[in-house]
N, C-alpha and C positions, 0 to 999 in steps of 0.2 A: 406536370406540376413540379416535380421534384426538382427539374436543374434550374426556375428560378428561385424558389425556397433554400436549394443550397448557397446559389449567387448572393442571394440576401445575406443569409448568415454569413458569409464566406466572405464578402466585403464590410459588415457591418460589424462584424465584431473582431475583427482580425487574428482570430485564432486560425492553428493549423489546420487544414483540410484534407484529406485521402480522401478520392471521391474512385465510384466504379460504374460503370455504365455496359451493359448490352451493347450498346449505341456507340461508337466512340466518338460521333458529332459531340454532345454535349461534352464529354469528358473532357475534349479538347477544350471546346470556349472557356469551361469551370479551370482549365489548367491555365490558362491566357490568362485569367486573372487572379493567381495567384494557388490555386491548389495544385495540389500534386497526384497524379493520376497514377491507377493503383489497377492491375491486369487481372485480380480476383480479388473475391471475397475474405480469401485466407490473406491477401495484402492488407485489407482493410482490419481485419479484427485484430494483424498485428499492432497494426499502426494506433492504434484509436483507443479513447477510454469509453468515449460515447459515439455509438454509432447509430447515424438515424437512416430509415428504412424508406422509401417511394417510391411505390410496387404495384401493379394492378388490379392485385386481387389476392384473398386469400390464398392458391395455390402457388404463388410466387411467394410470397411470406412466407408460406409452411416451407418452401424448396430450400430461401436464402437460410433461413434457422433452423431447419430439422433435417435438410438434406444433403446428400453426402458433401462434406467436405464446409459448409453451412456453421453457423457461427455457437449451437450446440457442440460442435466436433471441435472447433476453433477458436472460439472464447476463451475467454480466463474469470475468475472470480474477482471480482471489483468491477468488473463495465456494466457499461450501461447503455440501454437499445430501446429508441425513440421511436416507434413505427407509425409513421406518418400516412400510411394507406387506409384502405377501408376495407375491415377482411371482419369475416362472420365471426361472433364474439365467443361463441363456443369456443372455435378456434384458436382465438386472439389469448384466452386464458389459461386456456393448456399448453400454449407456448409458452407464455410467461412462468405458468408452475416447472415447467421442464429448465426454461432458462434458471428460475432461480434455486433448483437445486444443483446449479453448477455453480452460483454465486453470482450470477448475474441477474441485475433490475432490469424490469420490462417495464415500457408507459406506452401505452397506446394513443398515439397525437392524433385523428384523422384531421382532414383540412376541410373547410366548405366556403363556398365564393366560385370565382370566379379566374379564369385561368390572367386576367389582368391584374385581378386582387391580386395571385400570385407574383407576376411581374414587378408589381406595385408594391408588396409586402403588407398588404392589410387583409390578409389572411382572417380566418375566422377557423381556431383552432381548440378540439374539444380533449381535454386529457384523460384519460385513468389511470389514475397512480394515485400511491399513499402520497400525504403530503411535503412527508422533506423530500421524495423526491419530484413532485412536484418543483418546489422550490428551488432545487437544483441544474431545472432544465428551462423552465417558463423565461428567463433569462432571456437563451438562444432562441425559441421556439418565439420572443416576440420579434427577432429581426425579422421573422416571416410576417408576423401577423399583427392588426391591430386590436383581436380579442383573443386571449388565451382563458381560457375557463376551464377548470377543475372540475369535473361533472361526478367522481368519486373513485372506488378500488379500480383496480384491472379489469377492463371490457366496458366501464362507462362511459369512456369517450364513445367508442364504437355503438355502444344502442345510441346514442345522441345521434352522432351523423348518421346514422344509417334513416331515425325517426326523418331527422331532417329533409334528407333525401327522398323519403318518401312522399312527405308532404310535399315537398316540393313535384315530383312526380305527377301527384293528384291534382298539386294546383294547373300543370299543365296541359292535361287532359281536360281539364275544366275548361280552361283558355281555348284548347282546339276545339269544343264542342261549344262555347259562343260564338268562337270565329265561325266555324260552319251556319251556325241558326242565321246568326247577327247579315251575314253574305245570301244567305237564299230569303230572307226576309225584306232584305232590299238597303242593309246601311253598310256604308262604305267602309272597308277594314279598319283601315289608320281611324277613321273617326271614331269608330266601336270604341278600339283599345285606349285611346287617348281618353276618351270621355267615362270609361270604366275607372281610367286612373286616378281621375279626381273623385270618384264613389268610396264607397266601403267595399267595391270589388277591389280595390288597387292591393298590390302587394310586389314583390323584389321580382316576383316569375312575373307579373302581365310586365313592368319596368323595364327587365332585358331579356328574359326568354322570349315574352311576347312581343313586345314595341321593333326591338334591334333583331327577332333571327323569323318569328310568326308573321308579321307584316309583309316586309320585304318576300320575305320565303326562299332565305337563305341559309344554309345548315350546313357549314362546311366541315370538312374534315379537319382534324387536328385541336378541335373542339371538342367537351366530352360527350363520346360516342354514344349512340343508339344501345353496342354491344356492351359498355361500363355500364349503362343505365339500367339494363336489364340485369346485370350481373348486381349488383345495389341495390333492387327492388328483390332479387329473390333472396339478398341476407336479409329483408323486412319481413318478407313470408316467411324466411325461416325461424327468426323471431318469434313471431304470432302463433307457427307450431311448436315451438319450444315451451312457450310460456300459456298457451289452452286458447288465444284468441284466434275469432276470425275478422279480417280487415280486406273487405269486396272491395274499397277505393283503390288498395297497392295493387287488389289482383286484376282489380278491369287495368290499372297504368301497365302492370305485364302484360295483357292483352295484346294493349295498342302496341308496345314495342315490339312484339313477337311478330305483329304484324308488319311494322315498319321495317322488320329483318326481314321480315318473307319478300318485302316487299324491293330490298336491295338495300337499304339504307343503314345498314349495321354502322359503317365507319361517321357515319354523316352526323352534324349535333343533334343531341337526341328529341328535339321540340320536332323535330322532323316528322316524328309520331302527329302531328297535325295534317298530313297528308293521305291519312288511311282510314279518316275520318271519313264513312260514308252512309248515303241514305238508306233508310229502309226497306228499298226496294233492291237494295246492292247497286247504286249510281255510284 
């Protein structure tokens, strides 16, 4: 997600860019059109007032800002750190309290849609941050997106998408368990989901989780993973233990995925968990 979210910004507002990448694919294309490619992190936090984050996970976050050589070590007092990932909010906060005792603002942006939205720039983009700065970022963060929303302090973006994501999760499990009934009961897939669409079962998962990747029974890779999905549903669980809930929907959706890993399919799109779906008898 990250190097169309950069592309957008990066062509749509024409300011300067340092980008950094693991990957040097992308870094290339982003440099092709007009940024300047940067061999670390420590290039980056010279360079930058605002530097934004697209990361896979909490432990990549915690590495790029609290580990060695990481933009705690290499910051300065005045910037400012846009973390566009989806990283457990515990976490996400006590980066931010660390960051700004060196003088630096943290806003936690995660993104939710669709890796085309991304493409596309019509992003679906949840913030935490006080509100000037807020104000200060929502700017760039819409050349990604076509909804930027404010959800409140530092870590309220992050319970949003994370809530998000689990629902969504749930609704997919839901999907792969009419698809099963709907198929041994005797009605035809694509008819099921189409005809559910126009119900009050319709929603954005039976639309393109279901319709474009359940039907066909196509899950490709490069899509987000089985092994992200899992890793997003247990910052939900770990939510629910943080705050005294229990929530049996997120954890039968870790089930299914746990078992869609077991079952090979960690890299594959994560609806793929409709595959592990089985009878009672163990069919």
């Amino acid at each position: 997600m990250g190097e169309p979210i950069c592309r957008n910004m990066l062509t749509k507002s024409g300011a300067p860019f340092t980008v950094h990448d693991l990957n040097p694919d992308p870094v290339a294309r982003l440099a092709a059109k007009g940024a300047r490619a940067a061999v670390s992190i420590a290039e980056v936090a010279a360079a930058a007032d605002t530097i934004f984050l697209s990361l896979p996970g909490g432990p990549q976050v915690e590495a790029v800002i609290a580990g060695p050589g990481g933009l705690l070590e290499r910051g300065r007092a005045g910037q400012t750190v846009v973390d566009t990932s989806t990283a457990p909010v515990g976490l996400t906060r006590d980066l931010a309290a660390k960051l700004a005792e060196k003088g630096i603002r943290f806003a936690d942006a995660p993104v939710a849609r669709t890796r085309q939205a991304a493409e596309d720039g019509t992003l679906s983009i949840m913030v935490g941050a006080d509100e000037a700065l807020f104000a200060e970022i929502a700017p760039m963060l819409r050349h990604a997106a076509s909804d930027v929303t404010l959800c409140g302090a530092v870590g309220c973006g992050q319970v949003v998408k994370i809530l998000n994501n689990m629902v969504l999760f749930e609704t997919v499990v839901a999907l792969s368990e009419a698809l099963a009934l709907g198929e041994a009961a005797g009605v035809e897939r694509r008819h099921l989901f189409e005809t559910l669409s126009k119900g009050s079962a319709d929603s954005f998962a039976l639309r393109n989780h279901g319709l474009k990747a359940m039907i066909p029974d196509l899950f490709p890779t490069g899509a987000f993973p089985t092994d992200y999905a899992l890793k997003d549903v247990s910052y939900a669980l770990d939510l629910a233990r943080e705050t005294g809930f229990e929530v049996p929907g997120a954890a039968l959706a870790e089930a299914r995925m746990k078992a869609a890993q077991a079952a090979g399919h960690g890299k594959a799109y994560f609806p793929v968990l409709a595959r592990v779906i089985g009878r009672k008898d163990g069919a």
